[in-house]
C-alpha positions in Angstrom: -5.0 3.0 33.8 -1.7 1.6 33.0 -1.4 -2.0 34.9 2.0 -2.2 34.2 5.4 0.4 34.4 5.5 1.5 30.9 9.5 0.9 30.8 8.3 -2.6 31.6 5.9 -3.0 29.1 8.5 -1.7 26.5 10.8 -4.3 27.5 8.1 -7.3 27.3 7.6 -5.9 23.9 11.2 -5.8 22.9 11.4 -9.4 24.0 8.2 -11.0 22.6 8.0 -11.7 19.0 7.7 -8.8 16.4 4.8 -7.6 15.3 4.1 -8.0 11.4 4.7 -5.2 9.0 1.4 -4.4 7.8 0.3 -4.5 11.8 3.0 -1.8 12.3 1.2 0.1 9.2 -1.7 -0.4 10.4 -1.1 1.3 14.2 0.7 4.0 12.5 -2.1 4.5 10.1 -4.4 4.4 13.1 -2.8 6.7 15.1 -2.9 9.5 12.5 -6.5 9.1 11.3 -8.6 7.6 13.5 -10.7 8.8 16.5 -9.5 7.1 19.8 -7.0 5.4 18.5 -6.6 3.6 22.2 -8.7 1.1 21.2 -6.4 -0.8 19.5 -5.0 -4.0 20.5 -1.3 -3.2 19.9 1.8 -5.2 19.8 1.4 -6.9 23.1 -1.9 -7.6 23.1 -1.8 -8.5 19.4 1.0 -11.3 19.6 -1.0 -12.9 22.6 -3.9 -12.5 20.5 -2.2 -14.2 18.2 -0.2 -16.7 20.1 -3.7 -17.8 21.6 -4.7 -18.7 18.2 -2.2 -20.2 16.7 -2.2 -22.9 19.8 -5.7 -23.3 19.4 -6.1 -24.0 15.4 -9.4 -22.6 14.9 -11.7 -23.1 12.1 -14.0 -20.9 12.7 -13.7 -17.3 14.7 -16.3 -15.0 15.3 -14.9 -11.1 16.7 -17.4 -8.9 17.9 -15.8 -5.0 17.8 -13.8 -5.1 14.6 -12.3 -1.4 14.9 -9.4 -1.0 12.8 -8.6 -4.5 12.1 -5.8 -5.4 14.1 -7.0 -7.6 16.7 -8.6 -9.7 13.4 -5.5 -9.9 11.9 -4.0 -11.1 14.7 -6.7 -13.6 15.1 -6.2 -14.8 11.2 -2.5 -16.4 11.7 -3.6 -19.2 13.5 -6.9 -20.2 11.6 -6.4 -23.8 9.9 -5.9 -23.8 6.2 -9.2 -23.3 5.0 -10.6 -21.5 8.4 -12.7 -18.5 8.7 -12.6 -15.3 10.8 -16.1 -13.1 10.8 -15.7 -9.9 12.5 -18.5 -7.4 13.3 -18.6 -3.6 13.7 -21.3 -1.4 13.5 -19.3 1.9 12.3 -19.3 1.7 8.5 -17.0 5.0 8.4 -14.1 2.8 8.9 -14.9 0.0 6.5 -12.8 1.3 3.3 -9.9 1.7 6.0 -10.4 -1.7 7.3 -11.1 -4.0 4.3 -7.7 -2.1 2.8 -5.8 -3.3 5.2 -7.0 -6.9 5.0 -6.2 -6.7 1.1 -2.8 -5.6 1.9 -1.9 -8.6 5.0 -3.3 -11.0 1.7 -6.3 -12.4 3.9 -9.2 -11.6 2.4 -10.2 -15.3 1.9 -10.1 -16.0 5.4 -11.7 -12.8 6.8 -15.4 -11.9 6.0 -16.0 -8.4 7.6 -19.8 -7.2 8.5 -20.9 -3.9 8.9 -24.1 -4.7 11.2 -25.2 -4.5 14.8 -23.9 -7.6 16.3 -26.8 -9.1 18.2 -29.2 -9.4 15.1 -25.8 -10.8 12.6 -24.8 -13.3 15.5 -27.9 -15.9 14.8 -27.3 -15.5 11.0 -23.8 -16.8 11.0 -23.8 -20.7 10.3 -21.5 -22.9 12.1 -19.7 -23.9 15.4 -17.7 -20.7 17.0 -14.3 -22.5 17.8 -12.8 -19.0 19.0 -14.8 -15.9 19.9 -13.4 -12.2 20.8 -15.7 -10.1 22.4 -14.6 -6.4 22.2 -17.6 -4.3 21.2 -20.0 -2.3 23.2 -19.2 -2.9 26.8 -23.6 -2.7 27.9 -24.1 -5.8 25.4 -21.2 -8.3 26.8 -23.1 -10.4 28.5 -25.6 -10.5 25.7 -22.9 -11.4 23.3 -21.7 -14.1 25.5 -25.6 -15.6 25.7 -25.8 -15.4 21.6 -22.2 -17.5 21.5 -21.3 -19.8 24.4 -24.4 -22.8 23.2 -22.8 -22.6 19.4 -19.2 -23.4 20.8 -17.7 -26.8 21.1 -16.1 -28.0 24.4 -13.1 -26.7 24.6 -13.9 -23.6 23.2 -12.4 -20.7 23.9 -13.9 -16.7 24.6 -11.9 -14.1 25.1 -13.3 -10.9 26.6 -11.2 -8.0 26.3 -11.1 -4.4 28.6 -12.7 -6.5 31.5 -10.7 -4.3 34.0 -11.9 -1.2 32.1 -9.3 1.4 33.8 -9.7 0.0 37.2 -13.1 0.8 37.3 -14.2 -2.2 38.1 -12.4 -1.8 41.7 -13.8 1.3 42.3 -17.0 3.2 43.8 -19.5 2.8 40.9 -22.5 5.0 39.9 -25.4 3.5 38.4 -25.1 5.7 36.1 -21.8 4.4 34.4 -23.7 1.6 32.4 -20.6 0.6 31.2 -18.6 -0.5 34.2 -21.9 -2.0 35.9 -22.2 -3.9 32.8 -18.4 -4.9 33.0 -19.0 -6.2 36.3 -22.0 -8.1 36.1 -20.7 -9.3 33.0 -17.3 -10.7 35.2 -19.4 -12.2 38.0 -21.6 -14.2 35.6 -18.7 -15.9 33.8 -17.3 -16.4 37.4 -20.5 -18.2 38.5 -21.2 -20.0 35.1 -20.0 -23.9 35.6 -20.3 -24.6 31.7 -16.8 -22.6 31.2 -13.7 -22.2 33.5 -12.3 -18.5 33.5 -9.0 -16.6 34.1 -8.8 -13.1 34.1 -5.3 -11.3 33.1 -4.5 -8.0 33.5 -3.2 -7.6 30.3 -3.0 -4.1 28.7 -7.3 -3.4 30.2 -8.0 -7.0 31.1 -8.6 -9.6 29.0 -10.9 -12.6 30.5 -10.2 -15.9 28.6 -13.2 -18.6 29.2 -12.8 -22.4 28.3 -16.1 -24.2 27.5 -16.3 -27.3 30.0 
């Protein structure tokens, strides 16, 4: 579901800052030769993504989905000198595809990529999450957020991305559709959760942005 007229969302593109050459690569490159290439963040998405960072000054990030790299990228301009971005995916088809692109942005000493299933590489990742993406599996979000939100400092920020999931969420749901009955449960715990403060957008699928109190 598109939340916004798509002239609209042309023109809020057109007038927000542009996106990065190798990010324009990299959609193009995407597009072409990668299944579902809806997943990625995109220009919009990606400059808030960024934007978010680069106010926050991160040393450490942790992403949870890592796809083709873009949202990482995006991520990576506003670490502080010396910062860190670990991102997780599960598909190692994409990996050459992924780490190529991070060679050619020049940030391979700032992003550490992990093929793995995110639950078990979570606990094995030292340090204090400053900023966490969440944008993996849709079943395991509230997991994700149970492995994270105690290593985070207050003030800490999650962001939680395709919490709207198509308008799903405001529709006549089937038990069966794991994924938007996760979605939902996942949005009414962070609602009810005092230790963070939440605001959900309805950018691009929804993204949820939680502060730690």
């Amino acid at each position: 579901m598109e939340f916004i007229d798509p002239a609209l969302l042309q023109y809020a593109e057109a007038h927000s800052a542009d996106e990065p050459e190798v990010l324009k690569k990299l959609s193009r490159e995407t597009y072409l030769k990668i299944m579902q290439p809806r997943m990625l963040s995109g220009h919009l998405q990606g400059r808030f993504l960024s934007m978010i960072s680069k106010l926050h000054r991160p040393k450490l990030i942790l992403e949870i989905g890592t796809y083709t790299g873009y949202s990482a990228l995006c991520l990576a301009e506003g670490l502080q000198p010396g910062g860190l971005l670990h991102t997780i995916d599960n598909n190692p088809e994409r990996e050459a595809f992924v780490n190529g692109f991070f060679r050619e942005a020049g940030m391979t000493h700032c992003i550490q990529a992990h093929i793995a299933e995110a639950q078990t590489k979570i606990p094995k990742i030292p340090g204090t999450f400053d900023l966490v993406f969440i944008d993996a599996d849709k079943a395991n979000y509230s997991l994700y957020y149970d492995l994270v939100i105690d290593r985070m400092p207050p003030g800490g920020l999650i962001l939680a991305d395709n919490v709207l999931w198509s308008g799903k969420v405001i529709q006549a749901v089937k038990e069966s559709d794991v994924d938007t009955v996760a979605l939902m449960e996942f949005n009414r715990k962070v609602k009810m959760d005092p230790r963070v403060e939440c605001l959900l957008l309805p950018l691009r699928d929804g993204i949820s942005m939680l502060r730690k109190r």
